[in-house]
C-alpha positions as CSV (number, residue, x, y, z in Angstrom):
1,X,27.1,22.5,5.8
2,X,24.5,24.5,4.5
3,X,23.2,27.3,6.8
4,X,19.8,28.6,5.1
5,X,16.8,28.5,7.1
6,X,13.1,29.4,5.9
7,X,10.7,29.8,8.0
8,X,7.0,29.3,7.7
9,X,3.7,30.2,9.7
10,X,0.5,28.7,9.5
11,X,-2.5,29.7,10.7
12,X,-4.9,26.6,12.5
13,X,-7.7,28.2,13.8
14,X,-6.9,30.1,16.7
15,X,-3.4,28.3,17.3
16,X,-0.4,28.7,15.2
17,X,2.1,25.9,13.8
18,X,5.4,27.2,12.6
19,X,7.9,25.4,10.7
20,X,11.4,26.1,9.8
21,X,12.8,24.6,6.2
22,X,16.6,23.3,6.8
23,X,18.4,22.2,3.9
24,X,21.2,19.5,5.4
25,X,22.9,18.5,2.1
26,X,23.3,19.4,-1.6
27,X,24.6,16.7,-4.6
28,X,23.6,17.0,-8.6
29,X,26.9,15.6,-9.9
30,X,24.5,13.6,-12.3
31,X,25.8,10.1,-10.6
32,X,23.6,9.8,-8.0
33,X,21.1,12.1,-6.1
34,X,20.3,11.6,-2.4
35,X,17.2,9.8,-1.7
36,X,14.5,8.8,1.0
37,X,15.9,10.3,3.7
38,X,13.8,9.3,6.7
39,X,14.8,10.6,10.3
40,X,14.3,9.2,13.9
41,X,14.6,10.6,17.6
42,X,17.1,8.6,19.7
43,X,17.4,10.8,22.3
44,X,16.2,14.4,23.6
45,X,19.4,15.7,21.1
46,X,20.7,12.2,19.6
47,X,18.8,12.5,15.5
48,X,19.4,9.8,13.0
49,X,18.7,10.0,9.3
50,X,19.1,7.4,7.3
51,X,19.3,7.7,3.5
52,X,20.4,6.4,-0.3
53,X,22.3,6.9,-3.0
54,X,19.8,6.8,-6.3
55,X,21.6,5.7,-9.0
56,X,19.8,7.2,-11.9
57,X,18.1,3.5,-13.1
58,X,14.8,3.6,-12.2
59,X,14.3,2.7,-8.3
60,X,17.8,1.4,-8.4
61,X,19.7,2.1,-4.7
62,X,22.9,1.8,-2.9
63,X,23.5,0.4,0.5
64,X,22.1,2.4,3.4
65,X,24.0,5.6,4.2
66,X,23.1,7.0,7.7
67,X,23.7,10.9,9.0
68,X,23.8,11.8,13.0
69,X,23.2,14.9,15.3
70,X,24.3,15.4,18.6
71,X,22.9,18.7,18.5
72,X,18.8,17.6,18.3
73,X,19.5,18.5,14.3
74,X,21.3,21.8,13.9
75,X,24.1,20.4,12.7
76,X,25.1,17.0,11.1
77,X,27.4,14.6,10.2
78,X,28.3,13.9,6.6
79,X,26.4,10.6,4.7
80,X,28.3,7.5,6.1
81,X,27.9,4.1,4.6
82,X,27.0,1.4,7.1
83,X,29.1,-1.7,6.1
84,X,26.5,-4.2,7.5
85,X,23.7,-2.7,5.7
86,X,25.8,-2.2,2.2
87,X,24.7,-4.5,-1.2
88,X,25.2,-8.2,-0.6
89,X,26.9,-10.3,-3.6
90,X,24.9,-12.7,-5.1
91,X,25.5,-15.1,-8.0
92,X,26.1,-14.2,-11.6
93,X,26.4,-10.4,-10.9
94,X,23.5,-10.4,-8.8
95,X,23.3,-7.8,-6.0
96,X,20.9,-8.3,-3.1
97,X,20.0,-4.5,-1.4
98,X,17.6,-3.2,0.9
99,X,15.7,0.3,-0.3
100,X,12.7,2.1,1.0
101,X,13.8,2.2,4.5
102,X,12.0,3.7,7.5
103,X,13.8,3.9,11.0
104,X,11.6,4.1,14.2
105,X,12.0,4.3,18.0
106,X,11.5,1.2,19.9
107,X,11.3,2.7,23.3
108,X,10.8,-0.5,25.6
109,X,14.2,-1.8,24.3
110,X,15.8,1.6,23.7
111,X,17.0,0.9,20.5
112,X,16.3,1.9,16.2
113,X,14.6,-0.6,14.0
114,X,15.2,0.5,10.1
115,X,12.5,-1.0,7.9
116,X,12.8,-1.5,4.0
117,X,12.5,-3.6,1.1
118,X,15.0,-6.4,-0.1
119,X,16.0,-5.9,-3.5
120,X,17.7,-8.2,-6.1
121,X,19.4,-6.1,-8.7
122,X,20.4,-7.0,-11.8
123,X,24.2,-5.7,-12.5
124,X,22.5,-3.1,-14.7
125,X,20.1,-2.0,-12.1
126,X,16.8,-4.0,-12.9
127,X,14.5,-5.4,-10.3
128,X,14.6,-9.2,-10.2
129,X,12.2,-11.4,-9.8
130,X,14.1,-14.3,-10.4
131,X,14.3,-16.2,-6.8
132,X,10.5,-17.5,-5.4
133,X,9.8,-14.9,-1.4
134,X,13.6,-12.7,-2.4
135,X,10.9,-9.6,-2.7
136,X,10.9,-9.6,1.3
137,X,10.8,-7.0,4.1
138,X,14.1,-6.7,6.0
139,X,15.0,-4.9,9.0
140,X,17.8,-4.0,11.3
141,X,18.7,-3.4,14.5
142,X,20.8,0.0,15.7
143,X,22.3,0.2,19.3
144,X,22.4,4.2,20.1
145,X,25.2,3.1,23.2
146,X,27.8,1.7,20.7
147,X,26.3,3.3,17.1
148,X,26.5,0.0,15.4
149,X,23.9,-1.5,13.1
150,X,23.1,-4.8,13.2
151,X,22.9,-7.3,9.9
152,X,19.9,-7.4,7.7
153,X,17.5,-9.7,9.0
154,X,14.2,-11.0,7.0
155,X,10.6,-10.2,8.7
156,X,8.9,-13.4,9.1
157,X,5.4,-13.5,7.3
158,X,3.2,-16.6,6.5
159,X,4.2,-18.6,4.5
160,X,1.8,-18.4,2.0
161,X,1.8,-17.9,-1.8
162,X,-0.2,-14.2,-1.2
163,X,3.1,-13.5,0.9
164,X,5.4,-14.5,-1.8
165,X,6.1,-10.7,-2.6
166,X,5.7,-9.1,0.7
167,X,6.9,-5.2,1.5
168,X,6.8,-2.7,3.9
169,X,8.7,-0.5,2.3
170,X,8.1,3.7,2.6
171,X,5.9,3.0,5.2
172,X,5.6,4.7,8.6
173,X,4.9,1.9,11.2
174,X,3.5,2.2,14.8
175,X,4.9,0.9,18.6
176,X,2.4,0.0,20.8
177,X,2.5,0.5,24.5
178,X,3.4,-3.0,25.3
179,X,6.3,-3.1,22.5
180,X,4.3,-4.9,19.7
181,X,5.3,-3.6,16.3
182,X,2.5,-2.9,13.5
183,X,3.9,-3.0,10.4
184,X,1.9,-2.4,7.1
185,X,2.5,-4.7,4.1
186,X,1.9,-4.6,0.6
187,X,1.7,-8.0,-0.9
188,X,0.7,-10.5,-3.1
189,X,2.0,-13.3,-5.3
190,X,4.1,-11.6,-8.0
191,X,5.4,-8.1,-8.7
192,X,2.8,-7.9,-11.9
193,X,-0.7,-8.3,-10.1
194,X,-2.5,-5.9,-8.1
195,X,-0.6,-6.0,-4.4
196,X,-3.3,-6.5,-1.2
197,X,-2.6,-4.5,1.7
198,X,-2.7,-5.7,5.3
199,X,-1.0,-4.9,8.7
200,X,1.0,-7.7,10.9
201,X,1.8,-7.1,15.1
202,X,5.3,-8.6,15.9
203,X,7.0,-8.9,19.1
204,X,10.4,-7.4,20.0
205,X,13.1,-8.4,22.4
206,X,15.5,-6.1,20.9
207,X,17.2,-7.9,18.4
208,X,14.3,-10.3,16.7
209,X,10.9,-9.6,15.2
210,X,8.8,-12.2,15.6
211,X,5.5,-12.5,13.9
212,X,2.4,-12.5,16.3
213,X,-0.7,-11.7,14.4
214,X,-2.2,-10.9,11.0
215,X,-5.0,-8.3,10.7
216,X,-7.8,-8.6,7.7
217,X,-6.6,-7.3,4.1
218,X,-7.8,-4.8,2.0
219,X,-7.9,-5.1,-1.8
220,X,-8.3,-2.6,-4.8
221,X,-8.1,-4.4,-8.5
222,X,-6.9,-1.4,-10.5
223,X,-3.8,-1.2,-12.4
224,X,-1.2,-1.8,-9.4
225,X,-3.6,-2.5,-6.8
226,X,-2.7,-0.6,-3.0
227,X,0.9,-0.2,-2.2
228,X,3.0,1.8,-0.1
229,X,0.4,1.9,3.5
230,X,1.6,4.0,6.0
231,X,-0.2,3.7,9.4
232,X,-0.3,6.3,12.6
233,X,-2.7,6.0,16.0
234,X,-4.3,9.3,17.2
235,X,-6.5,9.6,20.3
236,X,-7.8,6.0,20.5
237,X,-8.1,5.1,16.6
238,X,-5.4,4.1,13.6
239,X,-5.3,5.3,10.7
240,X,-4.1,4.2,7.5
241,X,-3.3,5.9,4.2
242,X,-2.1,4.3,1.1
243,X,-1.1,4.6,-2.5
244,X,-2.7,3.9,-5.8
245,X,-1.9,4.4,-8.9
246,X,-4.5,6.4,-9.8
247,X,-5.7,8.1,-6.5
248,X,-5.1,8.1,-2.6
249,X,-7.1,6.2,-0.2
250,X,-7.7,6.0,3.8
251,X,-9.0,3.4,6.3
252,X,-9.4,3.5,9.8
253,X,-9.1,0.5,12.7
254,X,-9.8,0.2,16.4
255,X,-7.2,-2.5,16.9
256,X,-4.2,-1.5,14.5
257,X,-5.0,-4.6,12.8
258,X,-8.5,-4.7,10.8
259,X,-9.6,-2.3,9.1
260,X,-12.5,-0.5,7.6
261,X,-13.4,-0.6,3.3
262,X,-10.6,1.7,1.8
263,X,-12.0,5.3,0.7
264,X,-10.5,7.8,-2.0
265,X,-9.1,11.0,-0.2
266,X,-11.9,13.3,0.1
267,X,-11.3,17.1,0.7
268,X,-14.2,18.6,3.2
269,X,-16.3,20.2,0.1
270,X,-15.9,16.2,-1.6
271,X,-13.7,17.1,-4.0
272,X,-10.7,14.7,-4.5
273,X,-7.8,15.2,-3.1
274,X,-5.4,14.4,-6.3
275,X,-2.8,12.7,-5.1
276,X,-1.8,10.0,-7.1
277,X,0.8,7.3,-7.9
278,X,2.5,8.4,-4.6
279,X,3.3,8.2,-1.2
280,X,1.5,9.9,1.7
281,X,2.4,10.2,5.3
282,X,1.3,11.4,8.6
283,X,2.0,13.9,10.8
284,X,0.5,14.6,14.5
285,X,0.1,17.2,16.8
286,X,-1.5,16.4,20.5
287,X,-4.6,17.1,19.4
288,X,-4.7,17.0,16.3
289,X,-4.1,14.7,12.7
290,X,-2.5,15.9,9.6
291,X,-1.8,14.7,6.4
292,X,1.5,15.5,4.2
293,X,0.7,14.7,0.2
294,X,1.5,15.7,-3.3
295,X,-1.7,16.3,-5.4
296,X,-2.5,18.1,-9.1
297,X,-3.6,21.2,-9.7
298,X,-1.2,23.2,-8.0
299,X,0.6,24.7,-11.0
300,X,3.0,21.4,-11.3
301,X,2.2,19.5,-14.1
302,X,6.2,20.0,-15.2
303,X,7.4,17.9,-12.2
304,X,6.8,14.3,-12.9
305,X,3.6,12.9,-11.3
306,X,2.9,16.4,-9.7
307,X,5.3,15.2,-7.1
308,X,5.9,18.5,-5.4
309,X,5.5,20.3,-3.6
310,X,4.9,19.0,-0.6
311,X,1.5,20.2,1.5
312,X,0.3,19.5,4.8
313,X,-3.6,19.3,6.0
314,X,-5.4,19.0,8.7
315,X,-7.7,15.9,8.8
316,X,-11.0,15.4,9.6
317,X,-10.9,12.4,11.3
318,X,-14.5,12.0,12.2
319,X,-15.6,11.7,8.3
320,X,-12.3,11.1,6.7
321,X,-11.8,13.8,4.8
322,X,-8.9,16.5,4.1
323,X,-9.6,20.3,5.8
324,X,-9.2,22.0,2.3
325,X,-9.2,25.8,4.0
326,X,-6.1,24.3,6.3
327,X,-4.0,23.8,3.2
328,X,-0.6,25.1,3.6
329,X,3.1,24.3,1.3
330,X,5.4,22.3,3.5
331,X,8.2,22.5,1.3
332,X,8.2,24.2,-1.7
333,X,8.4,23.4,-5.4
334,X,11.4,24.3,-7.3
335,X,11.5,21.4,-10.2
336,X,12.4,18.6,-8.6
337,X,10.1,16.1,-7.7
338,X,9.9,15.2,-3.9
339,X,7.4,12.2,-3.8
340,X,9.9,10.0,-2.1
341,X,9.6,11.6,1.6
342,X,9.0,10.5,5.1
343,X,7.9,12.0,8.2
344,X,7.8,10.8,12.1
345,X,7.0,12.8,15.5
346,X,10.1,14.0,17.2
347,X,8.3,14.6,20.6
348,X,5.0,15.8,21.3
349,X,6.3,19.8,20.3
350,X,8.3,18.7,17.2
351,X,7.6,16.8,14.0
352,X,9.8,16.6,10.7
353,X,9.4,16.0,7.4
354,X,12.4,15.0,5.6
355,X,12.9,15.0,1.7
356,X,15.5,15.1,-1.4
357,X,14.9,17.0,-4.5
358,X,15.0,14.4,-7.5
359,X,15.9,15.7,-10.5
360,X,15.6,14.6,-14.1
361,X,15.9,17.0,-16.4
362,X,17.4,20.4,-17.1
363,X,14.5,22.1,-16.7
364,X,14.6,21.4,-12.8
365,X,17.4,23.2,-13.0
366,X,16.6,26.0,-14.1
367,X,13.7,26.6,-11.8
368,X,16.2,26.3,-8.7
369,X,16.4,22.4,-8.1
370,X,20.0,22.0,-6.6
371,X,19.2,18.2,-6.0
372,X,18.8,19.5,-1.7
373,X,18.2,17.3,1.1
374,X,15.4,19.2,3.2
375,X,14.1,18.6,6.9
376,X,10.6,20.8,7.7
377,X,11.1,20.7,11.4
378,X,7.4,21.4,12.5
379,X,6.7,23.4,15.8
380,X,3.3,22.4,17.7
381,X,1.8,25.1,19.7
382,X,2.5,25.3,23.1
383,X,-1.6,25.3,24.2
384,X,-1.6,21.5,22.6
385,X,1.6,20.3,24.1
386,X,1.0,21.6,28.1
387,X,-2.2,21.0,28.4
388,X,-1.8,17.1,27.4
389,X,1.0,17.0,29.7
């Protein structure tokens, strides 16, 4: 167990966020690096993280791996692989995975639903696109009174030739009130044309999703199209932010379900954000609605894509656009690349950010990478949390 702590402050106007850096693993034995490790809140001091092995072949994963605290995150179990979610045997060396997972709280059933991507590997690591709808969204099901995971299950979509390559993969995804699950897709008919983007409700008795409605989609021809949507709701409006190859974009919604034309990622003074080829997520205080990114021009052109390190902003949700003065580091930059993050809201004091150091090269060495598996445990101010008590 590692025991460094950093600790950040940020100024927001008049308030103050603080955020304490917590570095929960280490492993650059040039086999494998920890990836994706995405966290959830199961209880006031019950955490969850959930995580892969990379494999060094390009977005080629292990099973799922899952890491617990009892201690709401100060200390935590080792990486433990979760036989039902493990690789699945397939025919002629084929190996069926899940990857890109995101776990959330279902709190009408009390229980974890871990979102990813289903994944045919070749046996030398290679993506497959071999089988017509095997590029699907899986999920599955985690009981916090007995700790066991259910199987992998396969999110129902239309069946449609648009849905034949279907993902929510690296994608935060809302609960609603009533239990209805918004999850954000990134789809379309093959793996080689520009995806569409487009958000489904689902109901959930606590075991099965089960498709309800399909909201409008939104479309970008360039290069890969929009991938990667992750989706949030603050104070009576969603908001979704998604990835393109060549920059970032944002849409809004009154109904979680259609959406507004995509815009690039502004800053306040309309200059562009610069995030690109990459994922973006969300993070919320009471009041307020920030954005996590990696973006150029931050003295990082040696980390692959600019993938680090990571910032937060506030947003301007009333025109769309990225505070450029509230611009603060999250985690720092020290040669690896961090692009493959997540975040979620612990409770309405606490968010985290949770990330691994990738590294590819000896040079990320040398500027510090250790190949570290971070959580940014952000602190809200108090005046926000007590007075929307």
């Amino acid at each position: 167990m590692l025991h460094v702590i950093l600790l950040f402050i940020a100024s927001q106007a008049h308030l103050e966020w603080k955020s304490i850096l917590q570095p929960i693993l280490e492993h650059d034995d040039g086999k494998f690096l920890w990836y994706h490790p995405r966290a959830v809140a199961v209880s006031p001091t019950h955490r969850l993280i959930t995580l892969q092995k990379h494999l060094k072949v390009s977005d080629y994963y292990s099973g799922l791996y899952t890491m617990e605290s009892g201690d709401a995150g100060k200390t935590w179990t080792k990486p433990e692989l979760q036989t039902a979610l493990d690789w699945v045997k397939s025919e002629h060396g084929v190996t069926v995975a899940v990857a890109d997972v995101t776990p959330g709280w279902h709190a009408p059933t009390g229980k974890v639903i871990a979102v990813g991507a289903q994944v045919r590997y070749s046996p030398k690591g290679q993506q497959l696109e071999d089988v017509p709808h095997s590029n699907q969204t899986a999920y599955a099901v985690y009981e916090p009174s007995t700790k066991q995971w259910s199987s992998w299950q396969i999110v129902p979509v239309p069946d449609h030739a648009d849905f034949n390559f279907a993902r929510s993969a690296c994608s935060q995804w809302h609960v609603q009130p009533d239990g209805t699950v918004l999850l954000p897709f990134y789809h379309g008919t093959s793996a080689d044309k520009p995806y569409h983007v487009t958000v489904m409700s689902f109901s959930f008795d606590g075991h099965h999703l089960k498709l309800k409605q399909q909201g409008n989609r939104l479309s970008l021809p360039v290069v890969r199209g929009l991938c990667e949507p992750s989706i949030i709701f603050q104070q009576n409006a969603y908001y979704l932010t998604l990835r393109n190859d060549l920059r970032a974009y944002v849409s809004t919604s009154k109904d979680g379900l259609h959406f507004s034309p995509i815009n690039p990622w502004l800053f306040d003074d309309g200059t562009e954000l610069g995030s690109y080829n990459t994922q973006q997520h969300w993070v919320q205080s009471p009041e307020n609605l920030y954005l996590v990114y990696t973006r150029r021009g931050a003295n990082n052109d040696h980390i692959i894509r600019n993938r680090a390190p990571l910032f937060i902003a506030k947003v301007d949700t009333k025109n769309l656009r990225v505070i450029k003065q509230s611009e603060r580091i999250l985690i720092p930059e020290r040669g690896g690349e961090m692009g493959n993050f997540g975040a979620c809201t612990i409770n309405a004091a606490e968010s985290w950010v949770t990330v691994s150091e990738g590294i590819w090269s000896d040079d990320a060495r040398r500027r510090g990478a250790k190949g570290a598996t971070f959580i940014s445990r952000i602190e809200w101010p108090s005046e926000e949390v007590n007075k929307n008590k």
